[in-house]
C-alpha positions as CSV (number, residue, x, y, z in Angstrom):
1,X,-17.1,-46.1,28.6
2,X,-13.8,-48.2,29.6
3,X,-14.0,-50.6,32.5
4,X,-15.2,-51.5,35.0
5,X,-18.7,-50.2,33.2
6,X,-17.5,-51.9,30.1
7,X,-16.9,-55.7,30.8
8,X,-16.0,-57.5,28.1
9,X,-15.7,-61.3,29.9
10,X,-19.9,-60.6,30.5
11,X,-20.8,-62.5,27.3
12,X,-18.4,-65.1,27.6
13,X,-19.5,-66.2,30.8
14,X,-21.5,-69.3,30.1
15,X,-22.1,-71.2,26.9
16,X,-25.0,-70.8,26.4
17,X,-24.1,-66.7,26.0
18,X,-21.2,-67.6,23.6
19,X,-23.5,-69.5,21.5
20,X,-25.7,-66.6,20.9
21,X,-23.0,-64.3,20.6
22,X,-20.9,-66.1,18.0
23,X,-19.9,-64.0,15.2
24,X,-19.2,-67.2,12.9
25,X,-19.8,-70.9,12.8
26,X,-19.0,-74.2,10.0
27,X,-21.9,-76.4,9.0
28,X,-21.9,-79.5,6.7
29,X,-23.0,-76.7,3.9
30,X,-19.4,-75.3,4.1
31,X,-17.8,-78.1,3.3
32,X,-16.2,-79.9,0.0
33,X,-14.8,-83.6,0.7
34,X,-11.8,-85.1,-2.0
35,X,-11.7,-88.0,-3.2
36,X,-9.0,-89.9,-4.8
37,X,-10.4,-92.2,-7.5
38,X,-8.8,-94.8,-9.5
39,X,-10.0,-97.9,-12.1
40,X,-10.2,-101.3,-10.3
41,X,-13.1,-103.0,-8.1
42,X,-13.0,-103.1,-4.6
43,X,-10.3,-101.1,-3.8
44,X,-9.5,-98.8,-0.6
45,X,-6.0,-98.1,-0.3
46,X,-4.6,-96.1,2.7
47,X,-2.7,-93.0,1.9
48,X,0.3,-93.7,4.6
49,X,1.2,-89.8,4.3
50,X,-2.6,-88.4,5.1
51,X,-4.0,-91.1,8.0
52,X,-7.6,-91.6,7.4
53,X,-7.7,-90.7,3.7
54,X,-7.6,-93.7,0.6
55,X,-7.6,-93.8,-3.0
56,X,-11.0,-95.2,-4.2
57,X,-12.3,-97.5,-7.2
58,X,-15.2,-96.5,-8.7
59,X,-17.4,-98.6,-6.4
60,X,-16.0,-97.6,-3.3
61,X,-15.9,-93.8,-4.3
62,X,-19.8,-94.1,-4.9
63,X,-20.1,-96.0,-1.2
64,X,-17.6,-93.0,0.5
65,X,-19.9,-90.4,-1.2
66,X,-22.8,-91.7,0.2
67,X,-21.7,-92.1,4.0
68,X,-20.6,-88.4,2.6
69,X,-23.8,-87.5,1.9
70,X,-25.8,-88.8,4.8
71,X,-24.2,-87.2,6.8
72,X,-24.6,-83.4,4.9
73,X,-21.8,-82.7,3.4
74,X,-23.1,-81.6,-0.4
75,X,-20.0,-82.0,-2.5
76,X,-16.8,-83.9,-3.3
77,X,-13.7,-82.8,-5.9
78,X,-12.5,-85.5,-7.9
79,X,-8.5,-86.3,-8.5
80,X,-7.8,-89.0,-10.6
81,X,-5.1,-91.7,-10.7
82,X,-4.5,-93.3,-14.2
83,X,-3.4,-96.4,-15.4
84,X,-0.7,-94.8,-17.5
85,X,0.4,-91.8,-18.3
86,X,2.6,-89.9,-20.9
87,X,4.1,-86.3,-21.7
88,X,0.5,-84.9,-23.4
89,X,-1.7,-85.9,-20.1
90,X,-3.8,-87.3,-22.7
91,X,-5.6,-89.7,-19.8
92,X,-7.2,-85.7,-18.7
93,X,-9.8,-86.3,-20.9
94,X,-10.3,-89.7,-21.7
95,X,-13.5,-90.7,-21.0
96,X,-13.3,-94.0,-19.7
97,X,-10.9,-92.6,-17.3
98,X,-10.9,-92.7,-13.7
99,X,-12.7,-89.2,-12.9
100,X,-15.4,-89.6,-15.9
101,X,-16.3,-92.8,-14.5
102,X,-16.8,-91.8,-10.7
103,X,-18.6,-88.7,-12.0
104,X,-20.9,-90.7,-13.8
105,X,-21.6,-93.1,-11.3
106,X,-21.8,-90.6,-8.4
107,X,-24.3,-88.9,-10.4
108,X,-26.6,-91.8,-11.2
109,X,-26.3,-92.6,-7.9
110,X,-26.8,-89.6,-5.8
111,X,-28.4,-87.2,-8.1
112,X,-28.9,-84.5,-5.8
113,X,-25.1,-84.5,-4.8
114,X,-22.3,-81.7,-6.1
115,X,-19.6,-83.4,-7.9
116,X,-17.1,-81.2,-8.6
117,X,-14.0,-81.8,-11.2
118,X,-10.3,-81.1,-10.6
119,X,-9.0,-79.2,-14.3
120,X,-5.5,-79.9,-14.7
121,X,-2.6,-82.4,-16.4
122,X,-0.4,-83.0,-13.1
123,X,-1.8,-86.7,-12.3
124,X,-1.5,-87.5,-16.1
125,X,1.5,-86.3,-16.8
126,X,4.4,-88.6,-16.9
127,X,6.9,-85.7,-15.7
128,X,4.3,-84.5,-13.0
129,X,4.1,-81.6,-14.4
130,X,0.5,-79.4,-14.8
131,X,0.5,-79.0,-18.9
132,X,2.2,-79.8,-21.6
133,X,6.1,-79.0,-21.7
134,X,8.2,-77.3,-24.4
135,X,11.9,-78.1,-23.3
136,X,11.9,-77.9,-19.6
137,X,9.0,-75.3,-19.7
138,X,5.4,-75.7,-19.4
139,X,3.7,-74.2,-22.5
140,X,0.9,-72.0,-21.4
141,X,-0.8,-71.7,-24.9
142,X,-0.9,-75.4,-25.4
143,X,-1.6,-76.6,-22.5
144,X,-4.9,-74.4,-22.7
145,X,-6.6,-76.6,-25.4
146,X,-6.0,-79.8,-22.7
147,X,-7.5,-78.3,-20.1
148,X,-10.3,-77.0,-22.6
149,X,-11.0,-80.8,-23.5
150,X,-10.8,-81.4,-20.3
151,X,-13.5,-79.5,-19.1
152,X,-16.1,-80.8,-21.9
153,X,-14.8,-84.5,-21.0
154,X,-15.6,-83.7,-17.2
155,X,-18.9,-81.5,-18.3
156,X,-20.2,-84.6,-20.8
157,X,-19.8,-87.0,-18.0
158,X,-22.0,-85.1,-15.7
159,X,-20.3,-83.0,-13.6
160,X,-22.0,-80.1,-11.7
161,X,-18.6,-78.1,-11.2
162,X,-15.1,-78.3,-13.4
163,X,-12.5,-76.4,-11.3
164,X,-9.2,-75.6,-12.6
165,X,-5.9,-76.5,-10.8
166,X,-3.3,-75.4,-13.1
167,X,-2.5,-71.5,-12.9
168,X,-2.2,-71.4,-16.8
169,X,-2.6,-67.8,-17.9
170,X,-5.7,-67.4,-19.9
171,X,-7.5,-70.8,-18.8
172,X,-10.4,-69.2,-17.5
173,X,-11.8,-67.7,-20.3
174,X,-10.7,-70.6,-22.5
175,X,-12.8,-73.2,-20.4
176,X,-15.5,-71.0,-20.5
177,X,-15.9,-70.4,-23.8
178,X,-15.1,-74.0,-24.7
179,X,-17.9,-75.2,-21.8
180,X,-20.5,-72.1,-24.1
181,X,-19.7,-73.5,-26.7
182,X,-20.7,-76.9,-26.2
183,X,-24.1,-75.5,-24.9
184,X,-22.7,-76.1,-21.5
185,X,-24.0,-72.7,-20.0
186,X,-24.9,-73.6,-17.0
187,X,-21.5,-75.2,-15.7
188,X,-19.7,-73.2,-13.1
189,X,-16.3,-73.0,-12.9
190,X,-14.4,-72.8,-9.6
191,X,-10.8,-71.2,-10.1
192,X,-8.0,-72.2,-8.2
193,X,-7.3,-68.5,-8.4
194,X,-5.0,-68.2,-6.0
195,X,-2.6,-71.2,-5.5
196,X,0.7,-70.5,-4.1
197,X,3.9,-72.6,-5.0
198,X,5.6,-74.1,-1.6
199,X,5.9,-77.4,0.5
200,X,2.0,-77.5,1.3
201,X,1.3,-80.3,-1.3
202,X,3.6,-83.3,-0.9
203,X,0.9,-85.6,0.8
204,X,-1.6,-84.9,-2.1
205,X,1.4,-85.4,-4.7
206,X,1.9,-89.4,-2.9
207,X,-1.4,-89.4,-2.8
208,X,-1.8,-88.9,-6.7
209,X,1.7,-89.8,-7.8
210,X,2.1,-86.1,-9.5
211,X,5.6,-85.3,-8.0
212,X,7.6,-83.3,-10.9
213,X,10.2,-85.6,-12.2
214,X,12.2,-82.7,-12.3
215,X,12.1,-78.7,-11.2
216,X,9.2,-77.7,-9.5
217,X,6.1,-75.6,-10.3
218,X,7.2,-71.7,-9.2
219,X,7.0,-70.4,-12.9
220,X,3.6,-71.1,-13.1
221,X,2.1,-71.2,-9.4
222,X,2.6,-67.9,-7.8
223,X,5.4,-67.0,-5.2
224,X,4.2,-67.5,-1.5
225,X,5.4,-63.9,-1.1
226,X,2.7,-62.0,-3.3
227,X,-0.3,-60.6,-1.5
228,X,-1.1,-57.7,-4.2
229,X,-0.4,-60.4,-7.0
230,X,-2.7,-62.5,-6.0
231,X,-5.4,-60.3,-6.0
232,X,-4.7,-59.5,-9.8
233,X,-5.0,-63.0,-10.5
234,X,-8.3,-63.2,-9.1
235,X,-9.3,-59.8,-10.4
236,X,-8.6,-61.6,-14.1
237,X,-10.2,-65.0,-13.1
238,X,-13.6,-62.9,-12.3
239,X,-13.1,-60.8,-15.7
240,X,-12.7,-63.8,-17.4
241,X,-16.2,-65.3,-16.2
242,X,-15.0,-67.2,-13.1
243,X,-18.1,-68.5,-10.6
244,X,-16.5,-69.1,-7.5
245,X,-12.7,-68.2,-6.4
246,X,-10.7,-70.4,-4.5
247,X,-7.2,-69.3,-2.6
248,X,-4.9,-72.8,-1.5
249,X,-3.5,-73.1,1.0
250,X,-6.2,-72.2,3.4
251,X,-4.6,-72.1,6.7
252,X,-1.4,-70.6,5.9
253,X,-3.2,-67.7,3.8
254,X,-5.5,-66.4,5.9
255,X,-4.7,-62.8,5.2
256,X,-5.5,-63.4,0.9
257,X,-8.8,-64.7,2.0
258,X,-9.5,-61.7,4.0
259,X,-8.7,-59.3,1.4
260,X,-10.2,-61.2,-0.9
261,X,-13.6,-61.3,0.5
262,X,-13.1,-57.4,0.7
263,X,-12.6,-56.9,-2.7
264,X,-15.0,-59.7,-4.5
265,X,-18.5,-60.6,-4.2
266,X,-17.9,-64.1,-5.5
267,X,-18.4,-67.1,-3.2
268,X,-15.2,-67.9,-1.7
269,X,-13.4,-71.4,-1.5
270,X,-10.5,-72.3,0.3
271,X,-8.6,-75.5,0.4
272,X,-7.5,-77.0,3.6
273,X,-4.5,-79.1,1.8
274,X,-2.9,-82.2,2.4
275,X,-0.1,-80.6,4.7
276,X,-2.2,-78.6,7.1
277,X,-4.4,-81.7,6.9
278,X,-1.4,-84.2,8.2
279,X,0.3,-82.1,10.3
280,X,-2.8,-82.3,12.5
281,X,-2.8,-86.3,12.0
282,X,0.4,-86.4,13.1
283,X,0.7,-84.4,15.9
284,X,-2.6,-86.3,17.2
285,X,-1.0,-89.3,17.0
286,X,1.8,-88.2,19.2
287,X,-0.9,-86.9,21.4
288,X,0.7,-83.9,21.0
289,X,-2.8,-81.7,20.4
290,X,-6.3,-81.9,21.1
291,X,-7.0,-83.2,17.4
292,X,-10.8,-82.8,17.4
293,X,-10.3,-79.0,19.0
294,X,-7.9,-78.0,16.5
295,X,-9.9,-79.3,13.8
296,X,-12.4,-77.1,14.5
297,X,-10.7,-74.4,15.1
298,X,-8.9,-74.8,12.3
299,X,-12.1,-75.2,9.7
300,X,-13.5,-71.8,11.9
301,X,-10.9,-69.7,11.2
302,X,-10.9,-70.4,7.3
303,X,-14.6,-69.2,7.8
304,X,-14.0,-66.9,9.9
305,X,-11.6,-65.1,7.2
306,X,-13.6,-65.3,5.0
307,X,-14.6,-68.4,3.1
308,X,-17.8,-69.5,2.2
309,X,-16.8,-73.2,1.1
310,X,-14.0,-75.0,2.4
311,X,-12.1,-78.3,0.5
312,X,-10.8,-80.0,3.5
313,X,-9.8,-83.9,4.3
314,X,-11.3,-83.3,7.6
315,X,-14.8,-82.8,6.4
316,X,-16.0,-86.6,7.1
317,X,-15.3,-86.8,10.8
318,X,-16.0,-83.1,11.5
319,X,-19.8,-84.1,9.9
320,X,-19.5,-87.3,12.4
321,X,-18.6,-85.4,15.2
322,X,-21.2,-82.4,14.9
323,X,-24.3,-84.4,14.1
């Protein structure tokens, strides 16, 4: 029956009615916090291009991913920022580097936390680039056996999760069987299956110092464009033995993560990235917005569209605020 029997407004009426009504909701359990980490003691440096977000010694990682903790959120992503770097992005799987070490102590520390692992060669490269080049081209082949040694570096050191960054062809099933066969079974990995080329990622790239010295990344990231392509990429990331798929940029992809959570029974990731992230910043400090409103509404519709885990910056004062 249409109105007036039909009333739509009838369950909106109080909160208490919208609260028992709602169709989708973010808890702590959703959410994944980065963390920038780099050698050194005692250091917390602002990132002036994402307000509220710093890259982390060692020490001051494990203090962060406490207050992290304690407050529910179950898992961080590590990025690393080396002391040098070259044109191998050997430093991805040195083991006295930057990520190896916060995995380590994170782990010893709070056992019971996720601590997930960022795959790729962007912040170790000295051209910025996410593998290993051949002329002015990334070579897909080679760059596989980095990110393979990456992956065992990352999985020896303790962590729970390696997740590949760097939309190589192939580096699914590589990591995999590289992970088997260093009896590492029971190491998921967590594709960036999805991760589309654009403007999203400058903060992050300050944030790590990974800018490309030269060209940029759309021969290997896909075109913003490509809805079908995308889900052929993660069609070959879940053949290839893929654990969880992730689509990035959250916000501004809505419509993947829908069809993908139609098509795949995986858990679902999306990252919230560092543009969405300081857009909002910004815009609050004008006083432009209702920051703490469009946070959550922002965080609900990546839920609501499908995600079961969301990497966002946002994810420590969102756990502050909703106590």
């Amino acid at each position: 029956m249409a109105f007036p029997v039909q009333r739509m407004r009838r369950l909106r009426a109080t909160p208490t009615l919208r609260r028992m009504v709602r169709e989708t909701s973010v808890t702590v359990d959703d959410l994944i916090a980065p963390l920038f980490v780099q050698n050194g003691e005692g250091l917390r440096e602002p990132i002036l291009s994402m307000p509220g977000q710093f890259r982390f010694s060692i020490d001051q990682a494990r203090i962060e991913a406490r207050e992290l903790y304690e407050l529910g959120i179950p898992a961080v992503i590590l990025f690393g920022i080396p002391n040098s770097k070259d044109a191998s992005g050997v430093g991805a799987y040195d083991a006295d580097g930057p990520v190896p070490q916060a995995i380590r102590a994170l782990k010893s520390a709070l056992p019971e936390m996720c601590v997930i692992a960022d795959v790729c060669a962007c912040e170790y490269t000295s051209h910025g680039h996410c593998g290993i080049l051949h002329g002015e081209q990334v070579d897909n082949d080679q760059t596989l056996e980095l990110l393979q040694r990456a992956a065992i570096c990352y999985a020896q050191a303790g962590a729970d999760i390696v997740a590949p960054s760097d939309m190589m062809d192939g580096r699914v099933a590589a990591i995999r069987q590289s992970l088997d066969a260093s009896k590492y079974f029971d190491v998921p990995i967590l594709s960036y299956a999805a991760k589309f080329a654009g403007a999203f990622y400058g903060p992050f790239r300050d944030a790590a110092g990974s800018t490309p010295s030269f060209g940029d990344r759309r021969s290997y990231q896909m075109d913003a464009a490509n809805r079908r392509e995308a889900m052929r990429e993660m069609a070959l990331d879940v053949e290839e033995g893929a654990d969880i798929l992730m689509v990035k940029p959250a916000l501004f992809c809505l419509d993947i993560l829908r069809e993908a959570r139609d098509r795949f029974d995986l858990p679902l990731c999306a990252y919230n990235v560092s543009s969405e992230y300081s857009m909002i910043k910004a815009a609050g400090q004008l006083g432009w917005i209702d920051e703490a409103r469009l946070i959550d509404e922002t965080l609900l519709s990546i839920k609501r569209a499908g995600a079961d885990l969301i990497i966002t910056y946002h994810a420590k004062e969102w756990a502050q605020r909703n106590q």
